[in-house]
C-alpha positions as CSV (number, residue, x, y, z in Angstrom):
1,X,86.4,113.0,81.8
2,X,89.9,114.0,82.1
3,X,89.1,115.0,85.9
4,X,87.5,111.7,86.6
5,X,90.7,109.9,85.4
6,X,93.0,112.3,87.3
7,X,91.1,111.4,90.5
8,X,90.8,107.7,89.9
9,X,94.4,107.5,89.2
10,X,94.7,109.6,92.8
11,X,92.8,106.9,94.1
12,X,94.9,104.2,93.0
13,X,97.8,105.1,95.2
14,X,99.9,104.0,92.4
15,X,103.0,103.8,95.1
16,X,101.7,100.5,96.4
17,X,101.6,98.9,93.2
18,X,105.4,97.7,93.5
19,X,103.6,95.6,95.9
20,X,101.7,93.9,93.3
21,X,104.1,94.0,90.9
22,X,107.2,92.6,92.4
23,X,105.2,90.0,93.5
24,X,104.0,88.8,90.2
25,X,107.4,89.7,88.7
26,X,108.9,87.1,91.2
27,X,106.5,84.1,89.9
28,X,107.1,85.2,86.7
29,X,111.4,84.9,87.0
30,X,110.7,81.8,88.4
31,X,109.0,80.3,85.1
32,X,111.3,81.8,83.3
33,X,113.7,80.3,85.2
34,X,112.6,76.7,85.0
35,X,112.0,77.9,81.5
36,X,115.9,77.5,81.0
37,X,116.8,75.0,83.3
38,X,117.2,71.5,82.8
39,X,113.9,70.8,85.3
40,X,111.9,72.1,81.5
41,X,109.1,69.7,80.3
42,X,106.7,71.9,79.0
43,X,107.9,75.3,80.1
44,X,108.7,78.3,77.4
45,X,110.7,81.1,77.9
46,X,107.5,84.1,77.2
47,X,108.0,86.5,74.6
48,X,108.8,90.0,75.4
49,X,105.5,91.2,74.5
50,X,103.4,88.3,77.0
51,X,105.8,89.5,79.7
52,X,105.4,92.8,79.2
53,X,101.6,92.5,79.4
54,X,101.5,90.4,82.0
55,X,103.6,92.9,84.2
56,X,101.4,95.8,83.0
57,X,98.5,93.9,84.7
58,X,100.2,92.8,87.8
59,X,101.4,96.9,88.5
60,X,97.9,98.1,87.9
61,X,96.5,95.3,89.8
62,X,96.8,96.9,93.5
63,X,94.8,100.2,92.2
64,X,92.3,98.9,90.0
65,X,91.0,97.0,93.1
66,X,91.9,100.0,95.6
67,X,88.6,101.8,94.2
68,X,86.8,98.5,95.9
69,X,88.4,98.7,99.5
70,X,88.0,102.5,99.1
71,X,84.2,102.1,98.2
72,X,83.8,99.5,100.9
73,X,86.1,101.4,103.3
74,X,83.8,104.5,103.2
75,X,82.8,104.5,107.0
76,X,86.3,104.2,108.4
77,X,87.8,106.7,105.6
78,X,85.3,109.3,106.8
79,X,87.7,109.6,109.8
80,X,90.9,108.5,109.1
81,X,91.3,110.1,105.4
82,X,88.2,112.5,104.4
83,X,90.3,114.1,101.8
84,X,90.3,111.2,99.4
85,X,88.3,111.7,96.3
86,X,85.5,108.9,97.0
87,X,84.6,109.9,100.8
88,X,84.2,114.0,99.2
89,X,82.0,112.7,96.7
90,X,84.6,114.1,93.9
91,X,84.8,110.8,92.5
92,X,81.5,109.5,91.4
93,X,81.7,105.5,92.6
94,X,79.3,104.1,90.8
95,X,81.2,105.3,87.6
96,X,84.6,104.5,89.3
97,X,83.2,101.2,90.5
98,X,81.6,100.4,86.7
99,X,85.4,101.4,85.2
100,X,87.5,99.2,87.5
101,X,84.5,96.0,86.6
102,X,85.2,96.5,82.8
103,X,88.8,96.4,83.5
104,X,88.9,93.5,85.7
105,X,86.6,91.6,83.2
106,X,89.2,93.2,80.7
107,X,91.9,91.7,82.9
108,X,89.9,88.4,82.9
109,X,89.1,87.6,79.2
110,X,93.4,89.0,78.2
111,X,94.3,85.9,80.4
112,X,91.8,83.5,79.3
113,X,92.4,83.9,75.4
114,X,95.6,85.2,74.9
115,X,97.9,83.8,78.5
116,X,96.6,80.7,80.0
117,X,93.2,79.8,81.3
118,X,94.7,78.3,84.6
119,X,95.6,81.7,85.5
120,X,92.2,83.0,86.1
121,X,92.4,80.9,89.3
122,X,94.6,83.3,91.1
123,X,92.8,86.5,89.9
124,X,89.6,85.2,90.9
125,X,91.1,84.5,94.3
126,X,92.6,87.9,94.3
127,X,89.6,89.8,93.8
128,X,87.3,87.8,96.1
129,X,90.3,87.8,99.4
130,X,90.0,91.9,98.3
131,X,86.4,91.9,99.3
132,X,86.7,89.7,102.3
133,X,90.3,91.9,103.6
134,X,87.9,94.5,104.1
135,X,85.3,92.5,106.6
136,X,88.1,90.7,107.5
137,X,90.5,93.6,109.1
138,X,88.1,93.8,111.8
139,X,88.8,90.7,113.0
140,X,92.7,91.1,114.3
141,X,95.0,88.9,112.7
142,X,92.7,87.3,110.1
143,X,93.1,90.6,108.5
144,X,96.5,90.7,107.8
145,X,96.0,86.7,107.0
146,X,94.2,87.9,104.3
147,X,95.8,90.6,102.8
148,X,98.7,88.2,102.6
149,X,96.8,85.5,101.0
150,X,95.6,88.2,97.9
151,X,99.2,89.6,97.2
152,X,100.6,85.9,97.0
153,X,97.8,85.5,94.3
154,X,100.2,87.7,92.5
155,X,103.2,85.5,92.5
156,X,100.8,82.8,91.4
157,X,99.5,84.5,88.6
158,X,102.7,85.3,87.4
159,X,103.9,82.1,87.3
160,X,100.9,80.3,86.1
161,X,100.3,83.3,83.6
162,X,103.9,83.5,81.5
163,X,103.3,79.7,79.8
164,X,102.3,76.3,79.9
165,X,103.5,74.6,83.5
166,X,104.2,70.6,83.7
167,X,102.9,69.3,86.7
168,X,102.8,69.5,90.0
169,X,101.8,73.1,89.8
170,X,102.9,73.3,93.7
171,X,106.1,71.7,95.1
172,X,107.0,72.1,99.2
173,X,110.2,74.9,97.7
174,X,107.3,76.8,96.0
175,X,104.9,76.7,99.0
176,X,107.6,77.9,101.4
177,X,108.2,81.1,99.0
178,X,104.6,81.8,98.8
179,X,105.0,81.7,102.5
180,X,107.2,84.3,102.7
181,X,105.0,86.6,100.6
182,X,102.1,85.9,102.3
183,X,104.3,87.0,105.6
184,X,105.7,90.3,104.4
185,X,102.8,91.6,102.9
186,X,101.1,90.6,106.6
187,X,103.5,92.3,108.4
188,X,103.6,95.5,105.9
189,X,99.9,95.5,106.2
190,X,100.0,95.4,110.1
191,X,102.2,98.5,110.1
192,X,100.1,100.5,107.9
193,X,97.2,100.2,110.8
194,X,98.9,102.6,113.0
195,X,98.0,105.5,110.8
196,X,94.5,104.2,110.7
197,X,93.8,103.7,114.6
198,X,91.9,106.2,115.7
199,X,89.4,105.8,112.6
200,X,89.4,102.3,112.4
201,X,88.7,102.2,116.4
202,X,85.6,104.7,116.0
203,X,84.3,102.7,113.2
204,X,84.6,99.2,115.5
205,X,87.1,98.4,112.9
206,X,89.0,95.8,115.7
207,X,92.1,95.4,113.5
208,X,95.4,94.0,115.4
209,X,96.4,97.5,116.0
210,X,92.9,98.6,117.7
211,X,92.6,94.8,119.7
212,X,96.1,95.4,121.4
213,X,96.2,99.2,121.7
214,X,99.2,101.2,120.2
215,X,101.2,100.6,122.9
216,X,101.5,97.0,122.6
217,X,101.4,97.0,119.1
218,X,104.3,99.2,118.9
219,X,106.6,96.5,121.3
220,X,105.1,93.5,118.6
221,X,106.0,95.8,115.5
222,X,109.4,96.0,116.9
223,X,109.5,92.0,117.6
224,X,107.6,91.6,114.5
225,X,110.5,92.7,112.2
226,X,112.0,89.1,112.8
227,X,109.4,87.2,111.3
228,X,110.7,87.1,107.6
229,X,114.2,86.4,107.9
230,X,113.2,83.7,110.8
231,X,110.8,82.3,109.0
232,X,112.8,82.2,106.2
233,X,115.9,80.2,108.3
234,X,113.8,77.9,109.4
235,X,112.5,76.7,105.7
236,X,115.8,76.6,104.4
237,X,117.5,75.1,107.1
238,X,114.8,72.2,106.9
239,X,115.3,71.9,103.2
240,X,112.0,73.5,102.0
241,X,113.6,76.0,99.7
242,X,115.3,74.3,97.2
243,X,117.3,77.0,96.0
244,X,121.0,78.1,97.0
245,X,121.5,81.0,98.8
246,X,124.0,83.2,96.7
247,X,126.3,86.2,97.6
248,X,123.8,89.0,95.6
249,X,120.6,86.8,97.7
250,X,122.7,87.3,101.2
251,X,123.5,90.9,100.4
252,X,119.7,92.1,99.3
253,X,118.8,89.7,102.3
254,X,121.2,91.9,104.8
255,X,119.7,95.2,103.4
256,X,116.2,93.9,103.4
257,X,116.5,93.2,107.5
258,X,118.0,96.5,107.5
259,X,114.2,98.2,106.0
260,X,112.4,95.8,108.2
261,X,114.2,97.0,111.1
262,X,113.9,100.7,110.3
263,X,110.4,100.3,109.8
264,X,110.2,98.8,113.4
265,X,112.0,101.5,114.8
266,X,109.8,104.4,112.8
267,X,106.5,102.8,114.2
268,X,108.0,102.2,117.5
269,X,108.9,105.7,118.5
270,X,106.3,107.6,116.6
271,X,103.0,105.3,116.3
272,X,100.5,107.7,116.1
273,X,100.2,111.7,113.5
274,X,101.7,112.6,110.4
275,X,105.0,111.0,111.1
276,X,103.0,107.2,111.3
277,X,102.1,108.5,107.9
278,X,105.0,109.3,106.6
279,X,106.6,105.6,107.8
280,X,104.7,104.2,105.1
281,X,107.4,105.2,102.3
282,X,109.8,103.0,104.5
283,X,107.1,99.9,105.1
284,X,106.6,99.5,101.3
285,X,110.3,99.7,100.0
286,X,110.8,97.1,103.2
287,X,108.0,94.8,101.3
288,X,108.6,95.4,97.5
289,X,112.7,95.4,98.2
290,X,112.4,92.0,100.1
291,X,110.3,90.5,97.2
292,X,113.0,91.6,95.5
293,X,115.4,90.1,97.2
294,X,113.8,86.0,96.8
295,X,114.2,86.7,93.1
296,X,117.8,86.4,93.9
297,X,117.7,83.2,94.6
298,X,117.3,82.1,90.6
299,X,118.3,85.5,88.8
300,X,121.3,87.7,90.8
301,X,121.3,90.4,88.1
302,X,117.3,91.1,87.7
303,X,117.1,90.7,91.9
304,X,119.2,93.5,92.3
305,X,118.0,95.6,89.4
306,X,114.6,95.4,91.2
307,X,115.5,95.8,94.6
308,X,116.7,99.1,93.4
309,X,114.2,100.2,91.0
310,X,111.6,99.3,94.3
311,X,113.5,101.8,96.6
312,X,113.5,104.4,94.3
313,X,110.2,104.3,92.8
314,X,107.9,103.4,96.1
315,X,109.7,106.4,97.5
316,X,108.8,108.8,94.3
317,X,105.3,107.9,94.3
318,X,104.9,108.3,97.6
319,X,106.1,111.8,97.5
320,X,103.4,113.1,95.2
321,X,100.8,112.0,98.2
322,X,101.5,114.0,101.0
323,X,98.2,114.6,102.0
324,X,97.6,111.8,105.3
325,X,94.2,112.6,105.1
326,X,94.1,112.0,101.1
């Protein structure tokens, strides 16, 4: 039993659940923000306990569903990573596949009775976008369209999750955030395809990377480290973020082009071995970090307390899988 755990945990690539979690986090802050503003109708400020459970579910999120993209995954795996545990038969996944339904329906009847029934929208959505990613990464950008779409269930869930929300669920300022998570997570997800070329090309996998061939993918990664910020000019300069950007927002923002820009420059000059690997460290503290960074934009201190905590932590767990091929 105790090896079965160890290796599902393996499989869980617990490094990418900042991912999962800062995005949640940020829905979260926001409630809590209009929690103690006065914009409150209905809104309560959660308990430490709810928020604390909440956050437990949304950092365990990303690798309780990993054991389904892995299981579905097999054929392209086989290639580009045949040393994790489900392609060498170590991990059993029909058990590993029965363990992450109980905790999913687990996941489902917590937020049903004891958060708020609403909520089970968003992880509904998250699980089913998880099964289509994996159909739809073959299919360029729809992929990455997709991937973006399931992490932003995150931020909904968080938001929807902490209490009871006065209508409209959904205002133009909250859409244009989503936006942005739905972008980054796109764009990390793009750069993690480079590792995954060869394997994903032999396995007709025609993700963005495999349609326009490294070398042109490498020039759009490099362009493609833009997007965020630009995207995030234009919404505010049209008035679609609501929100004020402060001095703690502008100097996470500045640091956050800074990862994006790195990450660029990593893929750019080495798109292909062990060092596209390695990039990855730098990809996902770009991501988590510039989730971070929106929650600045209602709570300075807790922005900057994440941001850090992200940049440390992705890079930590990351370190403990060195293995490309694991």
């Amino acid at each position: 039993m105790w090896r079965f755990l160890k290796l599902y945990i393996k499989s869980m690539r617990l490094y990418y659940s900042f991912v999962t979690g800062i995005a949640g986090w940020l829905g979260m802050a926001f409630y809590e923000y209009i929690a103690n503003s006065p914009f409150q109708t209905v809104e309560v400020v959660p308990t430490t306990e709810k928020k604390a459970l909440i956050l437990t579910m949304l950092f365990l999120s990303w690798g309780i569903n990993q054991i389904i993209n892995d299981y579905l995954g097999l054929k392209e795996d086989r290639i580009n990573a045949k040393r994790r545990p489900m392609v060498t038969g170590e991990l059993d996944h029909r058990i590993a596949l029965s363990l992450t339904g109980i905790l999913l329906a687990i996941t489902l009847l917590i937020t049903y009775l004891y958060l708020e029934p609403i909520a089970l929208i968003p992880v509904i959505l998250g699980i089913v976008l998880n099964v289509l990613y994996e159909y739809a990464k073959g299919h360029g950008i729809f992929g990455n369209i997709v991937f973006g779409l399931m992490i932003s269930m995150c931020t909904v869930f968080g938001f929807l999750a902490a209490g009871p929300t006065g209508s409209p669920y959904f205002t133009s300022s909250r859409l244009s955030v989503l936006l942005l998570v739905v972008v980054m997570n796109a764009l990390m997800t793009f750069y993690t395809y480079f590792k995954d070329y060869e394997g994903d090309k032999a396995a007709d996998k025609r993700t963005l990377v495999v349609q326009l061939g490294i070398e042109k993918s490498r020039y759009l990664a490099a362009i493609s480290a833009f997007l965020p910020a630009g995207i995030f000019l234009l919404l505010y300069y049209n008035n679609l973020i609501e929100a004020c950007a402060n001095s703690m927002f502008l100097i996470l923002g500045g640091l956050t082009i800074f990862l994006e820009l790195w990450t660029a420059y990593l893929y750019f000059n080495n798109p292909r071995g062990r060092k596209a690997y390695y990039s990855l460290a730098a990809n996902f503290r770009a991501c988590t970090c510039g989730q971070a960074t929106l929650i600045a934009l209602f709570n300075t201190e807790l922005a900057m307390l994440l941001f850090l905590v992200s940049y440390i932590f992705v890079g930590f767990l990351f370190d403990l899988h060195t293995d490309p091929r694991a």
